[in-house]
C-alpha positions in Angstrom: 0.0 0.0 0.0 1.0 3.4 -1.0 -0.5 7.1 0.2 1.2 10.4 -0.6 0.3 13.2 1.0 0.3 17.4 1.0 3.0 17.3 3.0 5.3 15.9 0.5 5.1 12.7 2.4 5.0 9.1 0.8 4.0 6.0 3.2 4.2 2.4 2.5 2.5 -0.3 4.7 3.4 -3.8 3.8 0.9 -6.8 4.0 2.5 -9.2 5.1 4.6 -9.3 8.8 3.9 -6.7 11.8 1.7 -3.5 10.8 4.5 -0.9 10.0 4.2 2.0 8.6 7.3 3.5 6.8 7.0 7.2 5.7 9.5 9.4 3.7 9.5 13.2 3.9 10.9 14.7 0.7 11.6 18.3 -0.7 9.2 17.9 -3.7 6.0 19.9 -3.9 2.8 18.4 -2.3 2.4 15.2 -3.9 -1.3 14.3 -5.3 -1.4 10.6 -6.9 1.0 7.6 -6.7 0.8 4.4 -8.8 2.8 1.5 -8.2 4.9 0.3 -11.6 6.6 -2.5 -10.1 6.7 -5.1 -7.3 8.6 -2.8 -5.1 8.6 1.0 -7.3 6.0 3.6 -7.1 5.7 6.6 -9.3 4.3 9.7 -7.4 3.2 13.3 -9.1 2.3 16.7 -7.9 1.0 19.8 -8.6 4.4 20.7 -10.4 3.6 17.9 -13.1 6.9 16.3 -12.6 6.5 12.6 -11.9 9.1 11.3 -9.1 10.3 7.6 -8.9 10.3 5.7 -5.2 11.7 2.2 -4.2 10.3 0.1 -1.5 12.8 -2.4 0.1 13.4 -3.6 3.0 11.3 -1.1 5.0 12.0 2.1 3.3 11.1 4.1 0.9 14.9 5.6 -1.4 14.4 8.5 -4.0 15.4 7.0 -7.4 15.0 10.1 -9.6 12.5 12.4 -11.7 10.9 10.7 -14.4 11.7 12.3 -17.9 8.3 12.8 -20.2 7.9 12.7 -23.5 5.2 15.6 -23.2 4.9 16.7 -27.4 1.0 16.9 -27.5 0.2 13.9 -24.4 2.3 12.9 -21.5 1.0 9.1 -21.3 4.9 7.6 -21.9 7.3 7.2 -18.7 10.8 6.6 -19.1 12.9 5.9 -16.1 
């Protein structure tokens, strides 16, 4: 489970195990969507339109890096 919040924060609970919570604070602006791409990476975008990639392992949450867009006339194409 993923949740982002205005707060520029990004949580990840995990199923399976002890109910734990990890949560990442970042610099970004207020995050307001997050989609998981990947067993363990999440994409999550704010109201700066610039899509930010996440990793979940072991119990945290690591930056990987802005998301490039190919934005000519519809930004439906990630490349990371």
């Amino acid at each position: 489970m993923a949740d982002v919040s205005a707060n520029s924060n990004t949580k990840n609970g995990v199923r399976n195990g002890p109910a734990v919570v990890t949560s990442l604070r970042t610099d970004f602006l207020p995050f307001i969507s997050c989609l998981w791409v990947g067993p363990s990476t999440f994409i999550t975008a704010g109201y700066d339109c610039c899509p930010v990639a996440f990793k979940y392992t072991d119990g945290t949450i690591q930056y990987v890096h802005k998301v490039s867009l190919d934005c000519g006339h519809t930004c439906d194409v990630f490349w990371y």
